[in-house]
NUKOLMAR-105113 format. One record per residue (C-alpha): x, y, z; residue in three letters; residue number from 0. Coordinates in steps of 0.05 Angstrom, whole numbers. Example, Ala and Ser with C-alpha at 12.3 -4.5 7.8 and 13.67 -1.06 7.14 Angstrom:
2
<rec <246; -90; 156>; ALA; 0>
<rec <273; -21; 143>; SER; 1>
// end
This chain:
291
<rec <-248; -109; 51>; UNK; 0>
<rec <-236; -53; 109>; UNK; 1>
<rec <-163; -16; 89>; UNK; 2>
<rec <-138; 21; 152>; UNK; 3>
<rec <-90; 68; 113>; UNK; 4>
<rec <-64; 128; 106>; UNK; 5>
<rec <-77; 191; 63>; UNK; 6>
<rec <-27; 238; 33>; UNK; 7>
<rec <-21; 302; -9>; UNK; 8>
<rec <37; 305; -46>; UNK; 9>
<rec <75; 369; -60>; UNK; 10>
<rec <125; 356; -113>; UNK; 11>
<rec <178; 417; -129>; UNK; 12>
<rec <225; 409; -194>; UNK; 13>
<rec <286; 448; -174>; UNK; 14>
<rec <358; 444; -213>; UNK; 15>
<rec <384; 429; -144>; UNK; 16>
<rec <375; 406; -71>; UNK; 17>
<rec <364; 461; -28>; UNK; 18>
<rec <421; 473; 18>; UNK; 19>
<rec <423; 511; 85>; UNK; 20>
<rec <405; 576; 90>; UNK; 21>
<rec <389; 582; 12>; UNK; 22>
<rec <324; 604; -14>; UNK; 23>
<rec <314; 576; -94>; UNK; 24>
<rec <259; 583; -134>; UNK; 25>
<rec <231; 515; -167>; UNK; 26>
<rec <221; 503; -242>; UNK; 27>
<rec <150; 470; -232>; UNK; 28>
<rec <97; 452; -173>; UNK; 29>
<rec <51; 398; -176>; UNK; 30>
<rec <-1; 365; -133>; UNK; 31>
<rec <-26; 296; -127>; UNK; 32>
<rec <-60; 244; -87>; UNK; 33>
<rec <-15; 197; -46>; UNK; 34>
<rec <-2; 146; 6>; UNK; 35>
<rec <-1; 77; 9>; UNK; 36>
<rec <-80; 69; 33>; UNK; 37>
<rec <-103; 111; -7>; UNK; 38>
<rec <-72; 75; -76>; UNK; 39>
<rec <-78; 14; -43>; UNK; 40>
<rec <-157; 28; -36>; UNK; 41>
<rec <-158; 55; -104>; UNK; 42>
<rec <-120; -5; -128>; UNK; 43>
<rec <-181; -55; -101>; UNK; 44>
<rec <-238; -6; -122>; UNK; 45>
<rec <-204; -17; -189>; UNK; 46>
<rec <-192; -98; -185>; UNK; 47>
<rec <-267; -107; -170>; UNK; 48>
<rec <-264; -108; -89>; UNK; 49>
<rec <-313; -79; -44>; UNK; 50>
<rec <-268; -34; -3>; UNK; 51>
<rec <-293; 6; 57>; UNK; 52>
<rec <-226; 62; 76>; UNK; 53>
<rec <-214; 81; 142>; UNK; 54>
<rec <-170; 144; 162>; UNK; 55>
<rec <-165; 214; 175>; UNK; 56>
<rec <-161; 276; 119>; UNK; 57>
<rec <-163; 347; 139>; UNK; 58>
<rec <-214; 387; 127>; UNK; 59>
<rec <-175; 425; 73>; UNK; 60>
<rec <-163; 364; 27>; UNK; 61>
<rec <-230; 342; 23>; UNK; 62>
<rec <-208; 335; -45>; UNK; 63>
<rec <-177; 272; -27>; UNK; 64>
<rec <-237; 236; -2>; UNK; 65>
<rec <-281; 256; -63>; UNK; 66>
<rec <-224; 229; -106>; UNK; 67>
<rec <-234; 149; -72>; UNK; 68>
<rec <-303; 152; -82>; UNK; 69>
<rec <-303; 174; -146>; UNK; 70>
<rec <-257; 116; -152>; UNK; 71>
<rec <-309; 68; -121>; UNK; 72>
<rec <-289; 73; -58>; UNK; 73>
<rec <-326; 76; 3>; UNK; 74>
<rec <-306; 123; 49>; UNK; 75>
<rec <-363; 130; 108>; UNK; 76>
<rec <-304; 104; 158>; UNK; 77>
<rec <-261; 164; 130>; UNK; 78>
<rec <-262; 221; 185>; UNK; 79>
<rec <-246; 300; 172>; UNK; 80>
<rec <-210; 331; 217>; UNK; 81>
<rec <-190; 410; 227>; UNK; 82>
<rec <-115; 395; 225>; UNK; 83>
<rec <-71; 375; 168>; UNK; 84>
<rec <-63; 323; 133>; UNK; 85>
<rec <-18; 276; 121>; UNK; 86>
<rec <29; 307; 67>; UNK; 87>
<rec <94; 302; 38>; UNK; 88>
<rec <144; 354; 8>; UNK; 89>
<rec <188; 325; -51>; UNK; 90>
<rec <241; 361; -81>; UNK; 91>
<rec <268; 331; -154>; UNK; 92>
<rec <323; 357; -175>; UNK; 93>
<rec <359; 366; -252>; UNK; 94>
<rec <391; 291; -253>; UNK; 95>
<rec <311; 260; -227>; UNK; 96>
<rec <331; 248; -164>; UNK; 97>
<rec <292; 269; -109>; UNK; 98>
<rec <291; 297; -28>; UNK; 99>
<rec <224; 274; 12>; UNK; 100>
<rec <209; 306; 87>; UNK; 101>
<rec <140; 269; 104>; UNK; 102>
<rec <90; 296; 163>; UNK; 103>
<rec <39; 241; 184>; UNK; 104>
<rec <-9; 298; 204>; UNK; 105>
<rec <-82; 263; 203>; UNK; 106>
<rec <-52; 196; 193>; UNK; 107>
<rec <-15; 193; 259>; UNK; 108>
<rec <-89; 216; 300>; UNK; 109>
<rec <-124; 146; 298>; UNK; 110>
<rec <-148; 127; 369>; UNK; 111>
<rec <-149; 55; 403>; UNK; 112>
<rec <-226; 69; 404>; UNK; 113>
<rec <-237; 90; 342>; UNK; 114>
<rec <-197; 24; 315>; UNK; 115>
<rec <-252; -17; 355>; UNK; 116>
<rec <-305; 23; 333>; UNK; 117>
<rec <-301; 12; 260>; UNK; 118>
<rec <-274; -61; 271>; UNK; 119>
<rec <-336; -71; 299>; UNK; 120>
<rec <-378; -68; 238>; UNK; 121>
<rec <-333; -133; 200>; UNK; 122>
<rec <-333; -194; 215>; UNK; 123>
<rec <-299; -268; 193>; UNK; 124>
<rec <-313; -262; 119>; UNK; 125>
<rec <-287; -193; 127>; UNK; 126>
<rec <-214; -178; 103>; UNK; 127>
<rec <-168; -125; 137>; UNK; 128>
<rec <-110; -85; 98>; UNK; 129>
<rec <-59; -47; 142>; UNK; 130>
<rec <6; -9; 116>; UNK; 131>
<rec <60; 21; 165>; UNK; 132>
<rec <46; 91; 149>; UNK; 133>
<rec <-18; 105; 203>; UNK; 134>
<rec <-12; 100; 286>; UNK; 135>
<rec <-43; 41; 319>; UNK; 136>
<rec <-11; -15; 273>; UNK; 137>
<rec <-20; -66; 330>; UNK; 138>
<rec <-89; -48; 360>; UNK; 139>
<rec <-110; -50; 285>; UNK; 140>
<rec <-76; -115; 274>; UNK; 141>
<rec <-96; -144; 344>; UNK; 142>
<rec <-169; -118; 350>; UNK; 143>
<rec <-183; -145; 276>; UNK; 144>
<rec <-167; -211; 289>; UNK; 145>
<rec <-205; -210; 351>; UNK; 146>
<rec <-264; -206; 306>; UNK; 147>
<rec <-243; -258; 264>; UNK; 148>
<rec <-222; -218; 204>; UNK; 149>
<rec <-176; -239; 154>; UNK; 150>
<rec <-106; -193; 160>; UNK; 151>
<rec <-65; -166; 110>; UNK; 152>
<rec <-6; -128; 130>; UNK; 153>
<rec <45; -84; 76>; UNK; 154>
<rec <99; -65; 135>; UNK; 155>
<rec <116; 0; 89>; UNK; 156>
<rec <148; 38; 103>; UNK; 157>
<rec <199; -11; 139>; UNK; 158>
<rec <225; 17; 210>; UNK; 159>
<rec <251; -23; 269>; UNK; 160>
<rec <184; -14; 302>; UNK; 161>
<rec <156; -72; 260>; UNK; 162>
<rec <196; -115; 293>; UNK; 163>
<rec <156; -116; 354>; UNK; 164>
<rec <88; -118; 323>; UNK; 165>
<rec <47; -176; 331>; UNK; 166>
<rec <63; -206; 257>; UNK; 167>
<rec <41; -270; 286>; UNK; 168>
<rec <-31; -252; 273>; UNK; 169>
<rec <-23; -234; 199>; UNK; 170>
<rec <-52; -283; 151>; UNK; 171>
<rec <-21; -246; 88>; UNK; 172>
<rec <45; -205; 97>; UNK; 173>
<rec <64; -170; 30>; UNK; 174>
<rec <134; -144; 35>; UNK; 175>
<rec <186; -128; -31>; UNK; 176>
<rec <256; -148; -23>; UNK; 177>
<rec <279; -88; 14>; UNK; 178>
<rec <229; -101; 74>; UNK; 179>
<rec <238; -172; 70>; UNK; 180>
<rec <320; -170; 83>; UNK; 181>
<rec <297; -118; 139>; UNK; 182>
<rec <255; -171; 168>; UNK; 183>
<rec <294; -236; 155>; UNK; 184>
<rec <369; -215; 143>; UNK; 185>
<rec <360; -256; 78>; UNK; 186>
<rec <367; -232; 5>; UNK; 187>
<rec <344; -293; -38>; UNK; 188>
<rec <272; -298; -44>; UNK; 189>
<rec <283; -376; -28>; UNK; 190>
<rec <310; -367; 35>; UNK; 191>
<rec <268; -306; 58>; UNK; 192>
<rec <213; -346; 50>; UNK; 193>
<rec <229; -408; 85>; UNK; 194>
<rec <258; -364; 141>; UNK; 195>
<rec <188; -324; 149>; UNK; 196>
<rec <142; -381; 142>; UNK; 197>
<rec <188; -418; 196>; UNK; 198>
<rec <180; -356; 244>; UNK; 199>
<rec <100; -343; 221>; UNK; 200>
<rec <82; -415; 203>; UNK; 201>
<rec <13; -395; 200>; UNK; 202>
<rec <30; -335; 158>; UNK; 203>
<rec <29; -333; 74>; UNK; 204>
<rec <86; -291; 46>; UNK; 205>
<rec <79; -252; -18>; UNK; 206>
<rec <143; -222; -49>; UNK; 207>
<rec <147; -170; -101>; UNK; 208>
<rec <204; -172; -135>; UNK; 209>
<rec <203; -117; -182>; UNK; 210>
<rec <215; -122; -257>; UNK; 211>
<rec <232; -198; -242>; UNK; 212>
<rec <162; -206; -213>; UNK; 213>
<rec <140; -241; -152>; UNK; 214>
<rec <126; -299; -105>; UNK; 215>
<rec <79; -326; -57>; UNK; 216>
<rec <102; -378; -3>; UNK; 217>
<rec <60; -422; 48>; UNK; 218>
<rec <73; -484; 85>; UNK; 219>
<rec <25; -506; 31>; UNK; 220>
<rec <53; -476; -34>; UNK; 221>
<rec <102; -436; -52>; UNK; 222>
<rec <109; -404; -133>; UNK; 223>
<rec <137; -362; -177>; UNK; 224>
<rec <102; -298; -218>; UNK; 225>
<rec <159; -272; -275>; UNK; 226>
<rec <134; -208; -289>; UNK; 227>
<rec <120; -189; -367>; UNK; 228>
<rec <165; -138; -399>; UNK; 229>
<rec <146; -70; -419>; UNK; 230>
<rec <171; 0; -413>; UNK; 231>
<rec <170; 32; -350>; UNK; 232>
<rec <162; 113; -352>; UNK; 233>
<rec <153; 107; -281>; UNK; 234>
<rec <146; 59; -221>; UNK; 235>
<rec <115; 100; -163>; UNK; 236>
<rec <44; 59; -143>; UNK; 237>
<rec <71; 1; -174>; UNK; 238>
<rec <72; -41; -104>; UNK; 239>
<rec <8; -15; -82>; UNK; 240>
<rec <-26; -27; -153>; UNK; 241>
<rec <4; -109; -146>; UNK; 242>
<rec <-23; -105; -75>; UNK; 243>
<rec <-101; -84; -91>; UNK; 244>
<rec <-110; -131; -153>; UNK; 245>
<rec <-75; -188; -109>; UNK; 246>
<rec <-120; -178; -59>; UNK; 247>
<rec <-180; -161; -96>; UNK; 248>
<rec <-175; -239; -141>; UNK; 249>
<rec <-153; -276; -80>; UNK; 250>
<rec <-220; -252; -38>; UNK; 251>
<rec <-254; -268; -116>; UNK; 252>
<rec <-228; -341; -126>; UNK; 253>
<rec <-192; -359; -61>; UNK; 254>
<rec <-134; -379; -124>; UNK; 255>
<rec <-69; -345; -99>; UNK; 256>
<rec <-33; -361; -161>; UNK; 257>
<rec <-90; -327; -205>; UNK; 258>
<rec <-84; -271; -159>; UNK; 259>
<rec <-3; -261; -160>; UNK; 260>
<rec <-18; -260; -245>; UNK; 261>
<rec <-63; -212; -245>; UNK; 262>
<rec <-22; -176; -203>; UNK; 263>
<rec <38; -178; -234>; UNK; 264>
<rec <-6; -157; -292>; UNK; 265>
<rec <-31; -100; -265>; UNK; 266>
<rec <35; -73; -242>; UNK; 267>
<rec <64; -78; -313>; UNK; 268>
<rec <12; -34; -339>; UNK; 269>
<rec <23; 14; -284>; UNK; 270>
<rec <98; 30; -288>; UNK; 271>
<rec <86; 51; -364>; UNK; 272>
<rec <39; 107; -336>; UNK; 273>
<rec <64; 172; -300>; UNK; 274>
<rec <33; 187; -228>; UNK; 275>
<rec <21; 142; -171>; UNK; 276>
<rec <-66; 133; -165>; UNK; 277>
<rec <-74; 163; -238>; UNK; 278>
<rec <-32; 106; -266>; UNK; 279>
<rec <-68; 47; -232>; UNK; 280>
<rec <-111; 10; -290>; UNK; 281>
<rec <-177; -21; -286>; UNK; 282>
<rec <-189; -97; -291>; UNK; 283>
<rec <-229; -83; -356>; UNK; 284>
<rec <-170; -58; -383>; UNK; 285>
<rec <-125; -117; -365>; UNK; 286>
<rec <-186; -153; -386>; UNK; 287>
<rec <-185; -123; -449>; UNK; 288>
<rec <-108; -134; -465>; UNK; 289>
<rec <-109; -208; -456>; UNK; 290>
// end
């Protein structure tokens, strides 16, 4: 499995409010942690059972970040460090837990057409390919993946117009939640967004999370339901990307997508009773474990 995703440091300020123009306010508490959607997503696999090879960019002062994957499990030889910064985002939470985000792609947004060949290069048909929205090159990833023959997954998060005019019609897998599937269809019941993708991508399966009502996966083969088991949730950030690794990870395992979309769900259930986004995702020894 070769993800093509982004990585992130998140700076997370606890402030009693929003700060407003020209103010200056101190914050009650600064933390640090690992983020964006590749890297979880990576960590997510690594922690199913998958093989997973990263590609991206870091800077150099974050190294942190890379270390952190392969401690993980994994492999980051297509992960380049680069003297600017990286990808990062500054989150304000205020007293009532909501919260203010400015994001700067930094590294994320450096990833050239030949560089995207270049690592392509080394997959091949049994190969898999993850994409998210939040790196440059979404369609020269897409396009020069399934040029070799690779198998595409694509999480269009975040969801912005320019999805629209990507080449979805290459995507074998498109894992969307409810929000980015009405974005994409115009449709809010999971019935009807999933007849009205697989009629536009007929050769496309649709996976929907659904939150704490838990998700579904649609073909012109199959289509099925996943309720979602009830526990509770301290916290929901790395949820998705938690569903979307241990999908992925059993359905390259067992070629079974209604196995995978349980152990899935599974695996998101556990997360969202853990604080943090990577630091919450479990292992499948622990869902093992829990049976």
């Amino acid at each position: 499995m070769l993800n093509f995703g982004s990585i992130n440091v998140d700076h997370v300020y606890t402030v009693e409010h929003f700060v407003r123009p020209g103010e200056t306010i101190g914050c009650r508490k600064y933390r640090r942690f690992a983020g964006g959607k590749g890297l979880n997503q990576s960590i997510a696999l690594a922690q199913a059972g998958a093989c997973v090879y990263h590609a991206g960019k870091v800077g150099a002062a974050d190294a942190w970040l890379k270390t952190l994957m392969e401690d993980k499990g994994v492999d980051t030889g297509f992960v380049q460090t680069i003297d600017g910064p990286s990808g990062h985002a500054i989150i304000q939470v205020n007293a009532e837990g909501e919260n203010a985000i400015i994001i700067v792609g930094g590294a994320n947004q450096l990833i050239s057409e030949a560089e995207v060949q270049g690592i392509v290069a080394d997959f091949g048909p049994d190969d898999y390919l993850l994409v998210q929205n939040e790196v440059n090159a979404v369609p020269q990833i897409i396009q020069s993946a399934k040029a070799k023959g690779l198998t595409i997954a694509f999480n269009p998060a975040p969801m912005n117009a320019q999805v629209l005019n990507y080449p979805l019609e290459l995507v074998d897998i498109l894992i969307v939640n409810e929000t980015e599937a009405q974005a994409l269809t115009g449709e809010s019941e999971p019935d009807s967004i999933g007849e009205t993708l697989n009629r536009r991508f007929p050769q496309t399966a649709v996976v929907l999370t659904l939150g704490d009502k838990g998700a579904a996966y649609f073909s012109p083969q199959a289509r099925f339901y996943q309720p979602a088991k009830k526990v509770h949730a301290v916290d929901t950030t790395g949820a998705g990307d938690t569903f979307i690794g241990f999908f992925l990870a059993e359905l390259i395992e067992t070629n079974n997508p209604a196995a995978a979309l349980q152990w899935a769900t599974r695996a998101a259930a556990l997360c969202v009773t853990r604080h943090g986004a990577a630091d919450s995702i479990p292992s499948r020894r622990e869902l093992e474990a829990i049976q």
